[in-house]
C-alpha positions as CSV (number, residue, x, y, z in Angstrom):
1,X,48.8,90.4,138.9
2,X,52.5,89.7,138.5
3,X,54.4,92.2,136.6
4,X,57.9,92.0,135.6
5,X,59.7,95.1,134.1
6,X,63.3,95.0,132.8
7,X,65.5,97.6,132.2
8,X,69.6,98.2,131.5
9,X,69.7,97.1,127.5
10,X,71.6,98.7,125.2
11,X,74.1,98.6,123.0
12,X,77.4,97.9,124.1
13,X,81.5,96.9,122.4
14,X,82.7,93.5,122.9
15,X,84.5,93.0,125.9
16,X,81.8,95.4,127.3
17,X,79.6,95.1,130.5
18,X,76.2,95.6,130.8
19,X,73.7,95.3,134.0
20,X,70.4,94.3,133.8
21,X,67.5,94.9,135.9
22,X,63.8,93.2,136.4
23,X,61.7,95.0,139.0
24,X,58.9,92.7,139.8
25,X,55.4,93.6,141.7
26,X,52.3,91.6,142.2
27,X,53.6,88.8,143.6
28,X,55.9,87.7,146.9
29,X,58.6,88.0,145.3
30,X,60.7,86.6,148.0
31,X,59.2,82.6,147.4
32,X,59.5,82.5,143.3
33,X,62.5,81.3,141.2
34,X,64.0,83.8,139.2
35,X,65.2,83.6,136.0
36,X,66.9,85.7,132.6
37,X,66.2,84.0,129.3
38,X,67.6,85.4,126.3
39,X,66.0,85.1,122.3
40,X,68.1,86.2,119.6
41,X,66.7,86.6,116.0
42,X,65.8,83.3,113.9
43,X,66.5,81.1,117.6
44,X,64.8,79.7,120.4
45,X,64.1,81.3,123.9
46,X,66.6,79.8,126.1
47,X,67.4,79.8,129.5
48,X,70.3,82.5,130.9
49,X,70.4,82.2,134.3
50,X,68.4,81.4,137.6
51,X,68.3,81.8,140.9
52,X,65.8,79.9,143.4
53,X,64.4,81.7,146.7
54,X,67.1,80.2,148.0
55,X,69.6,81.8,146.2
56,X,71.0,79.1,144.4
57,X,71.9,79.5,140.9
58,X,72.0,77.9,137.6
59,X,73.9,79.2,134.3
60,X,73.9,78.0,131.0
61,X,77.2,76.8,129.8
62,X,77.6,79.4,127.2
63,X,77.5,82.1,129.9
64,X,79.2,80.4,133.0
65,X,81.8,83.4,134.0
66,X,80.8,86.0,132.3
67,X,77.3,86.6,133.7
68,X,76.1,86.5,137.2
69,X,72.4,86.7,138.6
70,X,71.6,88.0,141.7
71,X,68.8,89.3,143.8
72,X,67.8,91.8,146.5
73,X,63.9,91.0,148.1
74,X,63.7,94.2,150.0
75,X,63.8,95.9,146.6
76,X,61.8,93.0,144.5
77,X,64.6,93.4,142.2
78,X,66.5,90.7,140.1
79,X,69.7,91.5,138.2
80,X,71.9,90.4,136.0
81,X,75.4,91.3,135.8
82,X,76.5,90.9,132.1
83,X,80.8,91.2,131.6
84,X,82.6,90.0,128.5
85,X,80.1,90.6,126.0
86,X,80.4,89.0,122.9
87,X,78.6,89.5,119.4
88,X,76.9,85.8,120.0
89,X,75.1,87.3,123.4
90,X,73.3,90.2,121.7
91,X,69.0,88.9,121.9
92,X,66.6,90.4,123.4
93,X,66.4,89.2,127.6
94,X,63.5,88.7,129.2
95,X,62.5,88.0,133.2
96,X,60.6,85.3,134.5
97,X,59.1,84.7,137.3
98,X,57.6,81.2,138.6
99,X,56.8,79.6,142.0
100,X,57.3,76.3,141.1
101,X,60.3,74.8,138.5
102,X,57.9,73.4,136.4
103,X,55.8,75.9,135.8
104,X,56.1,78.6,132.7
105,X,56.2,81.0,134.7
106,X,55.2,84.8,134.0
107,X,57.7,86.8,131.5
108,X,58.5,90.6,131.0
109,X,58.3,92.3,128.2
110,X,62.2,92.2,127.2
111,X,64.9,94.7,126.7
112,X,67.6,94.7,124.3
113,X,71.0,93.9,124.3
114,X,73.2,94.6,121.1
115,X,77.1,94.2,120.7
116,X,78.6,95.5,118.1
117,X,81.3,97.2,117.2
C-alpha cells in the first residue's frame, strides 16, 4: 500500500525558503516518478515539479529558479527545496507518486505553505 507523507509547511516571509519533505513506503520507490503539485484556494491542482527514476526533472514555468526537487532512494525520500517565496506560491503541496506518466498516480495528504508578511 503506497503511502506518501509530507512534511516542512509553514508559514514563511516573502523572499523566505522553505524545504519540503515526502517520505514514501509501500512501494519501490526507486522505479516511480516523483512529483510536488501545489492547490491554492478557489484553483486547480497543478503540477510543481517532477523528477523521473532517472532523475530528470520538470518545473512549471512559474517556479523555474526558485524551486528545485530532488530525491535520495536510500531514504525513500523526495524533497523539495522552496527559495524566493512569494505570496502567489502559498497552497497547500501535495506528493505523488506514479509508475507510469500517465497514470494519477497516489497523492499524500498535503502540508501547508503560507507567505505572508
Amino acid at each position: 500500500q503506497v503511502q506518501l507523507v509530507e512534511s516542512g509547511g509553514g508559514l514563511v516571509q516573502p523572499g523566505g525558503s522553505l524545504r519540503l519533505s515526502c517520505a514514501a513506503s509501500g512501494f519501490i520507490f526507486s522505479t516511480y516518478i516523483m512529483a510536488w503539485y501545489r492547490q491554492a484556494p478557489g484553483k486547480q491542482r497543478e503540477l510543481v515539479a517532477s523528477i523521473s527514476s532517472a532523475g530528470n526533472t520538470n518545473y512549471a514555468d512559474s517556479v523555474k529558479g526558485r524551486m528545485t526537487i530532488s530525491r535520495d532512494n536510500t531514504k525513500k525520500t523526495v524533497f523539495l527545496q522552496m527559495t524566493n517565496l512569494a505570496p502567489e506560491d502559498t497552497a497547500v503541496y501535495y506528493c505523488n507518486a506514479k509508475l507510469h506518466s500517465e497514470h494519477s498516480g497516489s497523492w499524500g495528504q498535503g502540508t501547508q505553505v503560507t507567505v505572508s508578511s
